[in-house]
Each structure stands twice: as structure tokens, then as C-alpha cells.
N, C-alpha and C positions, 0 to 999 in steps of 0.2 A: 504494500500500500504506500504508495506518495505521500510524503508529510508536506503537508500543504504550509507554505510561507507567505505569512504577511506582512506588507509594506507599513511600516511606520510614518503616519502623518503624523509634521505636527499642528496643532490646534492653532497658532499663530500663523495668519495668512502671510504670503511674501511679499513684501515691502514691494510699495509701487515704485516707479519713477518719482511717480510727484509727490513721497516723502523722502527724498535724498535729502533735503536740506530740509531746514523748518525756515518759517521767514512770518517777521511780527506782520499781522495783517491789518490788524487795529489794535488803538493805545488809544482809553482815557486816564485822564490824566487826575485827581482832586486836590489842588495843593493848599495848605491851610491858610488859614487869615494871619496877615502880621500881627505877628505880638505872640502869637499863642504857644503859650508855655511846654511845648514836644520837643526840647532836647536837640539833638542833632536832625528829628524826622520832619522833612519840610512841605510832605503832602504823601498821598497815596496811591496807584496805579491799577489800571486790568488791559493784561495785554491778550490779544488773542492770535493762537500759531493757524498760519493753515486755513486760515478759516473756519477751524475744526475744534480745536482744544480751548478753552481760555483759564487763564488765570487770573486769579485776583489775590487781593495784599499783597504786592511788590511795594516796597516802601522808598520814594525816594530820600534818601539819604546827604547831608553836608559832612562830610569829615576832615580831616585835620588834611588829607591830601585833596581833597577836593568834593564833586557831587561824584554818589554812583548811586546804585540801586541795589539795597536790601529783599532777599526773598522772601515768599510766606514763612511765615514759624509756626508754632504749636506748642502749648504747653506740653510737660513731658511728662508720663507717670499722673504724681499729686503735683503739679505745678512746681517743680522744687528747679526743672530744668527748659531751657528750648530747644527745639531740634528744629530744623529745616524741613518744611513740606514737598519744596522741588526746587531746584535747582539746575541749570546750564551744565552738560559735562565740558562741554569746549568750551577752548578760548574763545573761539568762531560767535555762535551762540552768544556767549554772554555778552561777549562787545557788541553784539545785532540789538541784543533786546536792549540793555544798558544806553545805547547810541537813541533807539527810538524812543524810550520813555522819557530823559532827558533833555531831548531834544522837543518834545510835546511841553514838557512841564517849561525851560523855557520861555516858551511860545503863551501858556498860559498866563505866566509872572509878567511877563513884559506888559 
């Protein structure tokens, strides 16, 4: 008797063309009112990849080197820690989003 073999799919489709890159498709921007007493954070963000994905609380940020953009957090456990919700693995990436929010919040302030 033939022992019959079967092909291993996997459950994840293959990646089209059109996600070789991710690219911000839309950015708003909410930056807060002068004065208000938030530390280094100078407004808030939701970017969206793709047309597809979107995030929100990206936090634009002032720091000692300049502006960039902070990602979502999450209390951790009892609240005792933060961890990061998502994050850019490339450099590519994070200067793409970083460059659009930036460049919107900007545009909001002026």
C-alpha cells in the first residue's frame, strides 16, 4: 500500500507585491495647546500603512536632540512597567513614518 504524503501549507498567504514596502498613506496629526503642562509630548498622531493597517498613539515627541516620534505603549502587568505596542523594525520604516508625522504636525503649528 502507498503511504500517501501530504503537502504542508502554510496558513499565512504569500506576501503580494504590493506589501514589499509599507508606505504612510494618511497622518493626522493633534498637537496640544500652548502652555499645556505634557513634559516633552507636544501633540498626538494616527498614521495609516497601506491603506490597510492604522495606528494610533504615536506620540510626537521634543527631546534634548530634537523632535521625533514616540510609539504606542501599554501598561505592563499591574502598571508597574511600559512596553511598546508596535514599532518600525527598519531604519527605512521608521525615518518614512517619523519624516510624515513630523512633517504634518509642523504644518499644523505653523
Amino acid at each position: 500500500m502507498a503511504e500517501k504524503t501530504e503537502k504542508k501549507t502554510s496558513s499565512i498567504p504569500a506576501m503580494s507585491p504590493a506589501f514589499d514596502c509599507l508606505a504612510v498613506t494618511n497622518v493626522q496629526v493633534y498637537p496640544f495647546k500652548e502652555g499645556a503642562n505634557l513634559g516633552h509630548m507636544k501633540g498626538v498622531a494616527t498614521i495609516v500603512l497601506n491603506d490597510q493597517i492604522q495606528i494610533r498613539g504615536l506620540r510626537v515627541m521634543d527631546g534634548e536632540n530634537g523632535m521625533f516620534v514616540g510609539y504606542p505603549i501599554d501598561t505592563f502587568y499591574k502598571g508597574e512597567d511600559y512596553r511598546t505596542v508596535c514599532l518600525p523594525i527598519t531604519r527605512q520604516l521608521r525615518e518614512h513614518i517619523e519624516n510624515c508625522v513630523l512633517e504634518k504636525y509642523q504644518a499644523a503649528v505653523a
